[in-house]
Structure formats: C-alpha cells, structure tokens
C-alpha positions in Angstrom: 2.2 -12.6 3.5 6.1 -12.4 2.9 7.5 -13.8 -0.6 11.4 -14.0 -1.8 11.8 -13.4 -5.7 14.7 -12.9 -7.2 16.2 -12.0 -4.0 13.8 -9.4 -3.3 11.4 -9.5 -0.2 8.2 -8.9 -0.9 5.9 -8.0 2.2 2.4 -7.6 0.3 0.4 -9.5 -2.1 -2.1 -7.0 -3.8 -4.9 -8.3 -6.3 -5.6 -6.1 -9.2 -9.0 -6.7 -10.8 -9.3 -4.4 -13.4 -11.3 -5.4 -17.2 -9.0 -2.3 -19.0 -6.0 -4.4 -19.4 -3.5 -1.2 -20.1 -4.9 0.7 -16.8 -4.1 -2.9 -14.8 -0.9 -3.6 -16.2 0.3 0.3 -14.9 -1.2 -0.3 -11.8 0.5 -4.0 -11.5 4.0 -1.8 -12.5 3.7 0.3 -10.0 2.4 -1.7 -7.0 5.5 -4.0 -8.2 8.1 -1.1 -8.2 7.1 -0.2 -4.2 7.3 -3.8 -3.2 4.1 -5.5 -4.3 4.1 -8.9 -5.4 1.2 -8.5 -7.7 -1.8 -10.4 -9.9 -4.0 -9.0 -11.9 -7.6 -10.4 -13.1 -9.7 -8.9 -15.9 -13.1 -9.9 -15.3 -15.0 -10.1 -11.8 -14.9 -14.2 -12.2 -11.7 -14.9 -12.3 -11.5 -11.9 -10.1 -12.9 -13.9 -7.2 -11.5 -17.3 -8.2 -7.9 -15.5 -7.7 -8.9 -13.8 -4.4 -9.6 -17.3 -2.8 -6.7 -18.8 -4.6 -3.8 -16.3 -3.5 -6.0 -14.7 -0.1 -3.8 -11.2 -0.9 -3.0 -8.1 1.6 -5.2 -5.8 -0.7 -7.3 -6.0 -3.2 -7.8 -3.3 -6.1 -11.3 -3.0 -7.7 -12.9 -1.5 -10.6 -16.3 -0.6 -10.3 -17.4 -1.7 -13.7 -16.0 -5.2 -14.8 -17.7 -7.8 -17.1 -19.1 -11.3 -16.2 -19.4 -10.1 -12.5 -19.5 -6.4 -11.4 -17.7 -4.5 -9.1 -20.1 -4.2 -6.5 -21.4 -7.6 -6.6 -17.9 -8.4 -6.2 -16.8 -6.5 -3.5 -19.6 -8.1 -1.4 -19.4 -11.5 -2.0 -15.7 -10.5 -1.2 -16.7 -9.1 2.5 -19.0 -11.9 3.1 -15.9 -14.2 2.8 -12.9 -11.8 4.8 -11.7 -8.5 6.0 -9.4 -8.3 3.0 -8.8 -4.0 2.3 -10.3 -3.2 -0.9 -9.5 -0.2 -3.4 -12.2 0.3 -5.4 -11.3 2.0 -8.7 -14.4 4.2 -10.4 -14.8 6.3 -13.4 -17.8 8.0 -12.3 -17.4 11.3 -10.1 -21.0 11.5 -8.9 -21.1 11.1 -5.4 -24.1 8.4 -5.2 -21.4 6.2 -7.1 -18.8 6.3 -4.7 -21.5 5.8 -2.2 -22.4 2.5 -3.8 -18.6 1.6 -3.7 -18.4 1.8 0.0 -21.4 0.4 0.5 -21.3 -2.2 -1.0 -18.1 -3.4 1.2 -15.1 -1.1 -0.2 -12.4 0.7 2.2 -11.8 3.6 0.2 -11.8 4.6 -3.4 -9.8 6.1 -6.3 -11.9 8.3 -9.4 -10.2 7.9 -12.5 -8.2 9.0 -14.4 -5.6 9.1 -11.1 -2.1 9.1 -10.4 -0.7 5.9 -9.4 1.3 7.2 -6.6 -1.5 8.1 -5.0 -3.2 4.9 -5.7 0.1 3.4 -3.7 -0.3 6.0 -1.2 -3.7 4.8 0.1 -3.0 1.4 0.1 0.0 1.9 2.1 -1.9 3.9 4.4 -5.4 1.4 4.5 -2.5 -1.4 5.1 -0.7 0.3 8.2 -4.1 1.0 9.4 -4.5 -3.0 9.6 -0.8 -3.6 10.4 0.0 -1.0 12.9 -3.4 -1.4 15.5 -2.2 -2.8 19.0 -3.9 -5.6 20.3 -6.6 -4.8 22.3 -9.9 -6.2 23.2 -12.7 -3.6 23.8 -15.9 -4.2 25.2 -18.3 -1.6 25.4 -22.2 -3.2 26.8 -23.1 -6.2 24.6 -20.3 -5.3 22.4 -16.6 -6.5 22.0 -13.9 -6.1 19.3 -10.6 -6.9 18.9 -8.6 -4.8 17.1 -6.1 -6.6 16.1 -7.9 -9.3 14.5 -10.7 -7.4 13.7 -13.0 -9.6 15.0 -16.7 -8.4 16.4 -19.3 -10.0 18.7 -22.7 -8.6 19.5 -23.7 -10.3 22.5 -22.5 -13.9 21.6 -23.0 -13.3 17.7 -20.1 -12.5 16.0 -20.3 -9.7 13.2 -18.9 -9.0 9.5 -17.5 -5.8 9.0 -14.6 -4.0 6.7 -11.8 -2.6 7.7 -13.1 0.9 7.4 -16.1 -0.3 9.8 -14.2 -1.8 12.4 -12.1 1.7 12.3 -15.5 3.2 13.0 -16.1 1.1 15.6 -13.2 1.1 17.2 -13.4 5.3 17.1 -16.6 4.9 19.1 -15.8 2.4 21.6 -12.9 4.4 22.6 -14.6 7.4 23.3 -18.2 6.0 24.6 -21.5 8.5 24.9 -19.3 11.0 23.6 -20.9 13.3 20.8 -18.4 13.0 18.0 -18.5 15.0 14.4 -17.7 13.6 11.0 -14.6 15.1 10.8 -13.6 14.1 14.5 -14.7 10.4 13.7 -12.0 10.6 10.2 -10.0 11.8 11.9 -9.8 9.2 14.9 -10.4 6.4 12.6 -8.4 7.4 9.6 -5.7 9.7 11.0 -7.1 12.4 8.6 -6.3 10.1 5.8 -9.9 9.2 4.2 -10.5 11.2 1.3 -13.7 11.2 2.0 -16.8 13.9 2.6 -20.1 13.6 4.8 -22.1 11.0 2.8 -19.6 8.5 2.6 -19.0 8.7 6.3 -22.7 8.7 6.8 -22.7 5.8 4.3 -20.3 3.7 6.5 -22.1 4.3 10.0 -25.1 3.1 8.0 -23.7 0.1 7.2 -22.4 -0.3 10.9 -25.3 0.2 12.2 -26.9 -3.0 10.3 -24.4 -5.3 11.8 -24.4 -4.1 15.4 -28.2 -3.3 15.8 -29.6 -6.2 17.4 -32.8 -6.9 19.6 -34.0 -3.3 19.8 -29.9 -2.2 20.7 -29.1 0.9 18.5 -25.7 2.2 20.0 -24.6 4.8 17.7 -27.3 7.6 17.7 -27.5 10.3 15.4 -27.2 14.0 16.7 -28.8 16.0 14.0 -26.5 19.0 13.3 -23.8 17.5 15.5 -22.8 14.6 14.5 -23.2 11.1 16.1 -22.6 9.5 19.8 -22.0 5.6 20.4 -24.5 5.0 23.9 -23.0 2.5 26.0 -26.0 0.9 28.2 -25.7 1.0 32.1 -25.0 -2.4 34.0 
C-alpha cells in the first residue's frame, strides 16, 4: 500500500494495537518518522475492526489487551490473512513467547524495548515478504508459491504465517536434507529471528498441523539433529 501525505510517500501501513496508550503513541512516532503511515487501536475490538478496515503491511500487537486479548487476536487475524504481526509482550518467560507465536505471530518484542529495534524487525519481517522471487515449488503433494504465499496440500489449500511459509519454503528447497535449528533460521530468516530452540520448535509444530494430511507427515524430527522435510517417491 503506497499513500501521499503532505507530499510524503508513504510505502507501509502498520497497525498499532496496543491498550497503554503512551507505549502506542511512541511506537506510532517512530513507525511515522521511518516512513510508516500509522493507526493505532487500544483494545483488541477495535483492534480487529481497524485491521479489516485499513488491511495494513504490519501489524503490532500486545499480548495483553482488554475486551479481546492478544492471542485470541492474533488468530482470528491468521484465519483472515498473511498480514506480518509484531507481537509486543511484557513477560520474559519463554512459554509466553511460545504462546505468541503460536498463536499466529511472526516474531516478537519483550518490553521494555527500544523502538529502533522494534522498526528494525519490521523492516526486516517486511523485506522478508517484499523481496522473495516468484517461484512455485512443489515438492510430492505439496506446492507453494512464494510470492504470494499461498499453500496447497494435495488440492487443499493451507493457512499459514509468514514465518511458516519461511519454514516451508526452507524445507522445500533443500528436500530429505537433515537440517538443524540454526541452519533452518538461518535459511528462513537470514539469521535475523531473535529467536531460540523452542520457538523454532514451536513453529514447525504449528506447520506440521496444516501440512499433515491423510497419514502424510513430511517434516520428521531427527532427535539430536534437528529436522528433515521427506519428499515421497513418484
């Protein structure tokens, strides 16, 4: 989405949803001052209302919001599109950043951050989507296209994030190919997911639930080693 205000071209709408109202306005400042056009919504209703309203580049999400949490959100969110989502949390345990990607989200920030780095991963999770060349893999019953991000299991099509079609996508490339965690963020990420061994396991898991179908488990789990994606014989 490309706006004009005020003789400035803005090349991203991003989607704030944040219930503390000084942390949103910051963020809004700051997505603004690198180019953003931005809105901000302080309650997970009006939260999703805007999302379908404006259809923005990015979305930024606090785990805890009123009227309709953060998690709830977020998949009722990936149910309707492949929109990247931020998902903003105050708690450092692990399990609760789990949750967050679980439940849908592309990456996550712990607060208290810095805002730059906030802008930094968006940027990033947005080339990601902007920058993949059009191809159409088809591995077995399998295809995606990356550039649209669209994925069929035999003649069913599938829902997945952006983080999950980078998965995917990692796999497919390199079929029955035993691949570690920190192989598969770095093929999928470019080394740029902040991220550890549950969350990646976390992902996979939630991969695995769209693509698994009739008996078909692709991606196998190499205990020790880390995973291979088993492309059948014809």
């Amino acid at each position: 989405m490309r706006r004009v205000t005020r003789g400035l071209t803005i090349s991203g709408t991003v989607l704030i949803i944040e219930d503390d109202t000084r942390i949103a306005n910051w963020v809004k400042v700051y997505f603004e001052r690198a180019g953003f056009f931005a809105e901000v919504a302080h309650d997970g209703e009006s939260g999703l209302d805007l999302a379908r309203d404006l259809i923005p580049d990015l979305i930024i999400l606090a785990l805890m919001l009123p009227s309709l949490d953060g998690v709830e959100l977020c998949r009722i969110l990936r149910r309707e599109s492949d929109v990247p989502i931020i998902m903003l949390t105050a708690r450092e345990a692990p399990a609760e950043r789990v949750i967050g990607l679980d439940s849908g989200a592309d990456d996550y920030v712990i607060k208290p951050f810095d805002p730059d780095e906030v802008i930094a991963r968006a940027h990033a999770l947005l080339r990601r989507v902007k920058d993949r060349v059009q191809q159409v893999l088809t591995r077995g019953h399998i295809t995606l296209n990356e550039t649209t991000g669209m994925v069929t299991v035999g003649e069913e099509p599938a829902t997945l994030s952006q983080a999950q079609v980078a998965l995917l996508s990692a796999f497919m490339r390199h079929p029955n190919q035993l691949l570690t965690r920190d192989q598969l963020i770095s093929l999928a990420f470019n080394d740029e997911f902040d991220g550890f061994d549950r969350a990646i396991d976390s992902q996979i898991a939630r991969l695995r639930k769209q693509i698994n179908r009739n008996g078909r488990e692709p991606i196998q789990t190499v205990y020790g080693g880390g995973y291979r994606f088993m492309v059948e014989d014809k």
